[in-house]
N, C-alpha and C positions, 0 to 999 in steps of 0.2 A: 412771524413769517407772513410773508404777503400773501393777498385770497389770489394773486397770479401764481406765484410760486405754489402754492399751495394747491392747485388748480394743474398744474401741469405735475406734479407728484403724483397727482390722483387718476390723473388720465393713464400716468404711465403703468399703476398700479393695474388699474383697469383692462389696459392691455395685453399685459403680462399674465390676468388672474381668468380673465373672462373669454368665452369664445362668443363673441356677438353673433345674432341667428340673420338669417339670409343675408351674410357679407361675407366680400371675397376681404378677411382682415389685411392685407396687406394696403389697400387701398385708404387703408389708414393713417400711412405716413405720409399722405397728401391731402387726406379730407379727416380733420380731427376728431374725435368724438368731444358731445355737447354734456360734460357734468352736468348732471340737473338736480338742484338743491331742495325745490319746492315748486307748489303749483300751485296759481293763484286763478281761480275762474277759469278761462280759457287762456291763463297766460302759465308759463312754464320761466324759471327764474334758476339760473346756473348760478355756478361757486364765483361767479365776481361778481353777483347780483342784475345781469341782464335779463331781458326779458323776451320771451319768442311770443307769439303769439299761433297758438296748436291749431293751425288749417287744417288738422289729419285728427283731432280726435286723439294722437295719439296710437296709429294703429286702426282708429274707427273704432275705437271702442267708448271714449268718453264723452257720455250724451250731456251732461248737466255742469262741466266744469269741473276742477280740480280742485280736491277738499271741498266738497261739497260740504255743507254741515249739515244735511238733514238724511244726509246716507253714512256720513261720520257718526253722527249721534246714533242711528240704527245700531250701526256695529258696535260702537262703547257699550251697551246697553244690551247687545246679545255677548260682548265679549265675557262679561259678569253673572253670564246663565248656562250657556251651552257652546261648546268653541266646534265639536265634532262628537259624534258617535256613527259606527258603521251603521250603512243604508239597510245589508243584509240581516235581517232577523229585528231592527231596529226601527222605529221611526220618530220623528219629530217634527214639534209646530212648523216652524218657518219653511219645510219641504212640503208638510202637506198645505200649507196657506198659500204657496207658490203655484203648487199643483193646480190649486181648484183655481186661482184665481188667470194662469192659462188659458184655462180649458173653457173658460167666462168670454174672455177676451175672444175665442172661437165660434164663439155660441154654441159650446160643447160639442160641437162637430170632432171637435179632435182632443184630444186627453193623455190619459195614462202616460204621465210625465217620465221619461228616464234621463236620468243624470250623469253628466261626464264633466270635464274640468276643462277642455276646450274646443273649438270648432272639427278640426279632422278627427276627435273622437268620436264628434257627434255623428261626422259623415262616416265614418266605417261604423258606427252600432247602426245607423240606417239600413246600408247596404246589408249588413249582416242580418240584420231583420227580418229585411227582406225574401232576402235568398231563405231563410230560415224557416219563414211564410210560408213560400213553395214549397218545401221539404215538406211540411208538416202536412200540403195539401195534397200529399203525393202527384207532386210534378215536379222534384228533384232536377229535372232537368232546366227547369228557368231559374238560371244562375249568370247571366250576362246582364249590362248594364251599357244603358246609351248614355253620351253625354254630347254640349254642346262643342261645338270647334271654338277654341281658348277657352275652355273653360277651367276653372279652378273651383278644389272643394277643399286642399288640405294637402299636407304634403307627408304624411305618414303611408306605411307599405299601400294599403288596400285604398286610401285617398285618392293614390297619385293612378289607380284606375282608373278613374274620372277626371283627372284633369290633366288637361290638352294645356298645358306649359314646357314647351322641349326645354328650357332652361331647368326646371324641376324632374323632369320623370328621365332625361337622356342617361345621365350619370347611375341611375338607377333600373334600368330595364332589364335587369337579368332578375329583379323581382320583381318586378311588377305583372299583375294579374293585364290580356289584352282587353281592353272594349273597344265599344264604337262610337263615334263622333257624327255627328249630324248637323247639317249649316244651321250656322248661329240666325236668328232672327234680327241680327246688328241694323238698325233704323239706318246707319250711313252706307249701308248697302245699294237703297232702294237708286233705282235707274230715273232715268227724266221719266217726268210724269207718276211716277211711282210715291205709294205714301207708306209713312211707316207699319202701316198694317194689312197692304201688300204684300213689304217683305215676309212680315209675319204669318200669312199665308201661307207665301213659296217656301217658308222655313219649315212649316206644319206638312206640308203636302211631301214634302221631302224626309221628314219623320216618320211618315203614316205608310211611306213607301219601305222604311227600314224596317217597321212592324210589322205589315203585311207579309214580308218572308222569313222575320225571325220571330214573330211574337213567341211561339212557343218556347223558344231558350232566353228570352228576355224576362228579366226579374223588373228592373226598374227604368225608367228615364230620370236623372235627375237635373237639376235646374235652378239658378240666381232668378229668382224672379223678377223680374226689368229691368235689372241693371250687372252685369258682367263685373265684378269689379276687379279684380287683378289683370284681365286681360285689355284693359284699357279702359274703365266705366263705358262701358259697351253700354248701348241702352236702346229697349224695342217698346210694341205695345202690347199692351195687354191681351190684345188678341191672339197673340202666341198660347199665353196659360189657359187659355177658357180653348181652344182649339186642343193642346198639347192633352187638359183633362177628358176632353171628350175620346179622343183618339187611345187612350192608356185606358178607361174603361171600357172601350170598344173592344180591344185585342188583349185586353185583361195582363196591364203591364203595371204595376206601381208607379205613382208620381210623387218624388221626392222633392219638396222645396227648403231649396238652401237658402235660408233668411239669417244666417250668419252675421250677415255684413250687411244684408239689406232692411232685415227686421227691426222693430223698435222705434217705428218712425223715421226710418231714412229717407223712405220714398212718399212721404205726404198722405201714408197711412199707418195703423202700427205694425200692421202683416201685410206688403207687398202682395198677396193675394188678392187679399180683399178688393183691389182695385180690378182684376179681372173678373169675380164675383164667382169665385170658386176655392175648394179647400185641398189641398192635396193629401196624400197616404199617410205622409210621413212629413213635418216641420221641424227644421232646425234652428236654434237658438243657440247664440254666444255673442262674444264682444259686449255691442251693449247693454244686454238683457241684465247684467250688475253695473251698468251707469259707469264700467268701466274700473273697477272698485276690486273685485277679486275673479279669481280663473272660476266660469261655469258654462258650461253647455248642454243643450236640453233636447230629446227629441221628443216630440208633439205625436200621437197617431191612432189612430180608430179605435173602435170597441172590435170592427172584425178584424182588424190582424193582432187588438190583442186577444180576443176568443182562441185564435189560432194556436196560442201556443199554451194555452190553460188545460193543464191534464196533471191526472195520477202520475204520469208517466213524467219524471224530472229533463230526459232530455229532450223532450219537447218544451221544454222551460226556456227563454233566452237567456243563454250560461254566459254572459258578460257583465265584467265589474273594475270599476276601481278604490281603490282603497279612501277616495275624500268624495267617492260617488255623495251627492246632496249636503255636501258639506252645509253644516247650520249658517255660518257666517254667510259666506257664498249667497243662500239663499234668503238672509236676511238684507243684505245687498241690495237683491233682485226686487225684494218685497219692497225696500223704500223707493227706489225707481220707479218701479208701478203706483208708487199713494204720488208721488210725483205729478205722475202723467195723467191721473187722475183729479187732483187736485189745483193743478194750473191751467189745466185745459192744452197739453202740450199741441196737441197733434193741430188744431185753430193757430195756434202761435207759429206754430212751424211753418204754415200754408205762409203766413203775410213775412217772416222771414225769409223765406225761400223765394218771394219774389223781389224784396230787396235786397237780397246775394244776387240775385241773374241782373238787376238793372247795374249793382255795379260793378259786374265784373262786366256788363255789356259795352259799359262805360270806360271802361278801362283798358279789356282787349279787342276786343269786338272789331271792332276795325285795322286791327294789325295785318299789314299783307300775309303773313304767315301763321296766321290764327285761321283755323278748320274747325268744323262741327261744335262749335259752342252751343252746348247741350245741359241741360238742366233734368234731373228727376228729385222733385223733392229738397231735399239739403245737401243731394251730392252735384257739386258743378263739375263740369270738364271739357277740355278742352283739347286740339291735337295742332302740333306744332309741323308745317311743312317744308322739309328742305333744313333740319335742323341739325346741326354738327355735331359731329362724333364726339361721344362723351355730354351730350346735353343734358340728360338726367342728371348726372353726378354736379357739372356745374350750375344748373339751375338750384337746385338743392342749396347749396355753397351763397349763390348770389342771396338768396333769401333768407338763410341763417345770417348772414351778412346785411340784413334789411328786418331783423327780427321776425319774421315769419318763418313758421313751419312747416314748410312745403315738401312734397318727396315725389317729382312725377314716377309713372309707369313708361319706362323708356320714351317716347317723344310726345306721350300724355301727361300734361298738367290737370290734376285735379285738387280740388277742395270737397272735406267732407266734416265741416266744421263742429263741435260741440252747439248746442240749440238755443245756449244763453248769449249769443254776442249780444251788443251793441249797436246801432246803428253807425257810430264811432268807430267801432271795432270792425265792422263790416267792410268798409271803404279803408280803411289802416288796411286789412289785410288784400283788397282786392287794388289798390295804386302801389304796394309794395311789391305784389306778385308783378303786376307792369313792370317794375322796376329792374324786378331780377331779370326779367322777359329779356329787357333789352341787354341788361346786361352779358348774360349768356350767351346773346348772339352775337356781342360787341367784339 
């Protein structure tokens, strides 16, 4: 049988067996799906042996390459010791070397690790935390939750409280919990004469007005710190977070940071934080925090809110669990990741890669009359297309699987959020093909 015929068996198999996550599947009798056989570094390798080249991480989750051998070899070597044992009543190496070696990376500012298995779990044990916090501090009443305009934390029940995507929460608002939305601190906001920490200002002043009349039934503000990513890699300055913490310990509101997507070195540090010189309540971790390797998500948070809930008394306990809660793999995963980042000096290498991603993609699109905001934080580039035709996502997508890149804008945002191992080679491959589709798309 031919790898085409065989190749189109598999697809159909696929379509018939599987229900693919955020697709409307119909959309599939015109945009195929991509068999993928194998992953080579940052290259991805389908059933007739082509090759994509993963601008997306895959999701944003794959920091170091695909089949990596030194988080492979981790896993062989924990698969022959320990695969699982429950979190509850149990413990084991690779969660507690996890734990402490977090809590390092903080300057132990933050700690007491709890484990879930992906991002919106992470963000609903936050929230619930939280609110749980108050309970315990007798003010049962701050139980509301601010978030930014477009923001995005997860798309499960209590998630979709915070995030401001009408495409995720509209179909769903007969359960979903209300909150409140606050102007995004967006840098392409700012007016002539205006700098990006202006806007971040007028975003802060306009927070500090929402707390002012609701602190007392506010539990938390939560927040991407510098970079938006589903709502278009939105991207501010830091001055929002160091303003956003002083205002949330003034009016005694929790500050949630969702480093889901941003943590791990995306943004030119390893905790997006760290760049406004402040730690929030509560830290979240997923995606790449296992190099992209198995499902885990983490939340990070103080000695006083875990004080809070330490009693005789069981439901004052945080009563949430999952069944692969710290799973050993998982977090032997996480553990090679970090000797990684450790060991190559990642976050130095990211800085001089991250500035030859922005010269060539400056090189490339930079000058297209309908290229807007060419915007860089870190290893995520982006970019926003003006006056671009109906359906442009989907055929952009299309034109660069067609040019071997792995491209996926956010409606008329093109972005890149690459694995940390390219190439110089591989840099310019992916930033003259993304051109290519560019045109295409609009051809």
């Amino acid at each position: 049988m031919s790898s085409a015929t065989h190749n189109a068996r598999f697809l159909s198999r696929s379509l018939a067996a599987v229900w693919h996550p955020c697709t409307q599947m119909k959309h599939h009798e015109q945009l195929p799906l991509i068999p993928i056989a194998r992953g080579e570094g940052a290259w991805l390798v389908d059933m007739d042996g082509r090759r994509y080249l993963d601008g997306i991480s895959s999701w944003w989750v794959n920091l170091f390459g695909h089949a990596n051998p030194r988080i492979g070899d981790a896993l062989k070597a924990q698969l022959d010791t320990l695969e699982h044992v429950m979190l509850a009543g149990f413990t084991h190496a690779p969660v507690v070397e996890l734990s402490e070696r977090l809590a390092a990376l903080t300057g132990h500012q933050l700690g007491h690790a709890f484990y879930a298995s992906d991002g919106a779990s992470a963000t609903e044990i936050a929230l619930k935390m939280s609110v749980h916090f108050w309970r315990n501090q007798g003010k049962p009443g701050k139980n509301s939750f601010v978030s930014l305009a477009g923001s995005y934390h997860g798309e499960t029940v209590g998630a979709l409280a915070v995030t401001d995507v009408a495409l995720f929460r509209d179909a769903y608002a007969d359960l979903i919990r209300g909150g409140t939305c606050v102007p995004s601190p967006d840098a392409r906001l700012a007016a002539a004469g205006e700098s990006a920490a202006d806007v971040a200002r007028r975003a802060a002043a306009a927070l500090e007005a929402h707390l002012l009349a609701h602190a007392d039934d506010t539990a938390a503000l939560i927040v991407e710190p510098l970079v938006q990513g589903a709502s278009g890699m939105v991207m501010f300055d830091p001055e929002y977070l160091r303003l956003a913490r002083q205002l949330c310990d003034r009016y005694q509101v929790h500050l949630i940071a969702d480093e889901i997507a941003v943590g791990c070195g995306r943004t030119g540090s390893f905790f997006a934080c760290e760049q406004a010189g402040m730690w929030p309540d509560f830290l979240l971790l997923s995606k790449g925090i296992s190099g992209g390797y198995l499902p885990l998500s983490i939340v990070l948070t103080t000695d006083s809110v875990f004080a809070a809930f330490y009693d005789d008394d069981t439901a004052r306990g945080f009563l949430h669990s999952h069944s692969y809660t710290g799973n050993p793999l998982a977090c032997r995963a996480a553990l090679a990741t970090l000797d990684i980042f450790a060991q190559d000096d990642v976050i130095a290498t990211n800085r001089r890669t991250a500035v030859r991603l922005g010269d060539a993609f400056q090189a490339a699109v930079g000058k297209h009359p309908q290229v807007r905001h060419l915007r860089q934080q870190g290893m995520i580039l982006a970019f926003d297309m003006a006056d671009a035709p109906t359906g442009f996502s989907r055929r952009f997508f299309a034109e660069a699987l067609n040019r071997e890149v792995l491209l996926r804008p956010i409606g008329n945002t093109v972005y890149t959020m690459p694995p940390y191992i390219l190439s110089d080679d591989e840099i310019d491959f992916l930033a003259s093909r993304c051109a290519a589709a560019l045109e295409a798309s609009l051809g």
